[in-house]
N, C-alpha and C positions, 0 to 999 in steps of 0.2 A: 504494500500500500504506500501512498503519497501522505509525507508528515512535512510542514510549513514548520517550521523552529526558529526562531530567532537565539543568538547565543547565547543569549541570558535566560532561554529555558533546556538549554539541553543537560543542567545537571538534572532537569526531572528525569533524562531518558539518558542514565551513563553508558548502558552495554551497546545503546545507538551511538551516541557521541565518540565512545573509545574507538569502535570499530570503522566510524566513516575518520576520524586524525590518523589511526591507524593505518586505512586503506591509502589516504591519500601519500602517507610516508613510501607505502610499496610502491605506488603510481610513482610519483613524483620527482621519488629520491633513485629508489630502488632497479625502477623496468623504465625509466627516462633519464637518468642521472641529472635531473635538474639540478642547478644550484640553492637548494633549500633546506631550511631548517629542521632535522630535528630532535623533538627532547628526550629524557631520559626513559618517558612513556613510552616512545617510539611513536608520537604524536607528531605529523608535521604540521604545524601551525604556522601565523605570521603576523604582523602587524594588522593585516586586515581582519584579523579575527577578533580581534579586542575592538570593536569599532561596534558589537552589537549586529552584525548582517544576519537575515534571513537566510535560511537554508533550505531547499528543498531536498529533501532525502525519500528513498525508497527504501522502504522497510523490508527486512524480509521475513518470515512470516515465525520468524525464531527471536527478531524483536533487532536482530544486527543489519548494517549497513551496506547495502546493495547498490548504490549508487547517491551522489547528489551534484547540486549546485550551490553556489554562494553570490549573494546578489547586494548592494547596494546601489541606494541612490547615486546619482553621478551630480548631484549640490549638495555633494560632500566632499570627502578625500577618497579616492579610488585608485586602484593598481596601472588601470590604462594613462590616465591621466599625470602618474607621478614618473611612471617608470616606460611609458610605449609613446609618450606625446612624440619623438622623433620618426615616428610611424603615420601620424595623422597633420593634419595641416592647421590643428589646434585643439586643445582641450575641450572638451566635450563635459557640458554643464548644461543640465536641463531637466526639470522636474519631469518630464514626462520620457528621459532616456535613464534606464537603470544598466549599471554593469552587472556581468556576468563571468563570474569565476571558478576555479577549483573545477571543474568538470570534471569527475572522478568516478571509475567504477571497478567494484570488488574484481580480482581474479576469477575467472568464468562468468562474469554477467550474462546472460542472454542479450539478445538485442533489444529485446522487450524491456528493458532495466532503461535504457539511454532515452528510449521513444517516451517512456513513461515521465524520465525528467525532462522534456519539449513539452509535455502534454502540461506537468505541472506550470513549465516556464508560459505555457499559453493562459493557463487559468490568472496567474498573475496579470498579467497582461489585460484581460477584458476586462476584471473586477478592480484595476486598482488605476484605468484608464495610466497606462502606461504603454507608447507607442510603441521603442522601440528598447534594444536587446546590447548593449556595447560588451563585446569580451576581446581577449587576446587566446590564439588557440595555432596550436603545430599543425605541421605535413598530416598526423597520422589522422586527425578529425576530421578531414575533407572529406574521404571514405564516407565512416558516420554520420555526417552532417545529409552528405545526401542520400543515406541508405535510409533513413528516416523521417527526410523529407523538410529538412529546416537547415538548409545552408543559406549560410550569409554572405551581405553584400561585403566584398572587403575592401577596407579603407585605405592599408599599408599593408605590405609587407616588408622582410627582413631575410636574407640570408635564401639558401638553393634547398631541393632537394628535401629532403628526410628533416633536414636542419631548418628547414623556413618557420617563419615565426608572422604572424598576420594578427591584424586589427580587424574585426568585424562586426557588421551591424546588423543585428534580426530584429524583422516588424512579424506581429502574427496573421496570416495568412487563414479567414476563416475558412479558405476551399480546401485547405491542409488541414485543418484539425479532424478531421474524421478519418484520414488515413495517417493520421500519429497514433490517433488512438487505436486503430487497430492493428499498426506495430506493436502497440505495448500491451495488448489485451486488455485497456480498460473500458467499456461502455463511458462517453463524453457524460451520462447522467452521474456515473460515479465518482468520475473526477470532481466534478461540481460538489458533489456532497463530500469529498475529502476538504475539498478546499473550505468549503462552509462549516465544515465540522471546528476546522482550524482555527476561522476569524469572525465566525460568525453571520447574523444578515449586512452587519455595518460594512462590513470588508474594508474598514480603515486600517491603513498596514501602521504599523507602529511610528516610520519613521514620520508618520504625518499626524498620528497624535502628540506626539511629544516634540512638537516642530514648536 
């Protein structure tokens, strides 16, 4: 299933939390040799994680970490903005563009797992009138992006090959959303009711109540 967490609630769901910091250290550090952090946990973390971001996570059905995302607004301080602006022809500030980070999925995900967190990143997107989608993402997600039907526009890129590094921007696409959802095996009624289970009828996201 689809869980909406912000980081200030994921000590209520530790064996979820361990397991998605965890995963992303095998992603990240371990099967990409990125240059990243991590702690004694075996948690890779970062400065963007103390900022409070929304997560979308796929649960899996033992209560651990199948996949997520990690989203902030971009009228705040953001990874694209601080660290990829030599990619874009300027910072990217706009309440109605949110970034999109950390794409991560457990060792053996189904393809159903990646579809499922597009499906989530859509629900965002109707309910919280958010256009569009800013992330930074490698060679190997071009695959992905279009086996599931949500590739992006890209702004910049960086470097050849296996090594290329790109800026892209996703708007949600409602003639897509019914063949995302049936990459990830969710019926669209379900997803709705994950997301509403999450934040309720208000669907105010947090970062615009406490603005």
């Amino acid at each position: 299933m689809l869980r909406y967490l912000y980081a200030s609630d994921l000590a209520d769901h530790p064996k979820l939390a361990n397991t998605m910091f965890c995963d992303r250290a095998d992603q990240f550090k371990a099967r990409l040799g990125w240059d990243v952090t991590v702690d004694d946990k075996g948690h890779e973390r970062d400065q963007y994680d103390d900022l409070n971001p929304l997560y979308v996570i796929w649960e899996e059905p033992d209560g651990s970490h199948g996949g997520s995302m990690r989203f902030l607004p971009t009228t705040g301080r953001t990874m694209v903005n601080e660290h990829f602006g030599d990619l874009m022809s300027g910072p990217i500030t706009s309440p109605l563009i949110w970034e999109c980070t950390r794409f991560c999925l457990t060792r053996g995900a189904g393809a159903h797992v990646a579809a499922a967190l597009m499906l989530g990143g859509g629900e965002i997107m109707q309910n919280f009138g958010v256009e569009h989608f800013v992330g930074v993402f490698d060679a190997r997600m071009v695959r992905i992006y279009r086996m599931i039907g949500s590739s992006p526009e890209v702004l910049g890129s960086a470097g050849t090959g296996r090594d290329q590094i790109s800026v892209g921007l996703w708007h949600f696409d409602p003639s897509a959303a019914e063949k995302v959802a049936d990459r990830a095996g969710v019926p669209l009624e379900r997803s709705r009711q994950w997301f509403d289970r999450a934040f309720g009828s208000e669907n105010t996201p947090a970062f615009a109540r406490t603005a």
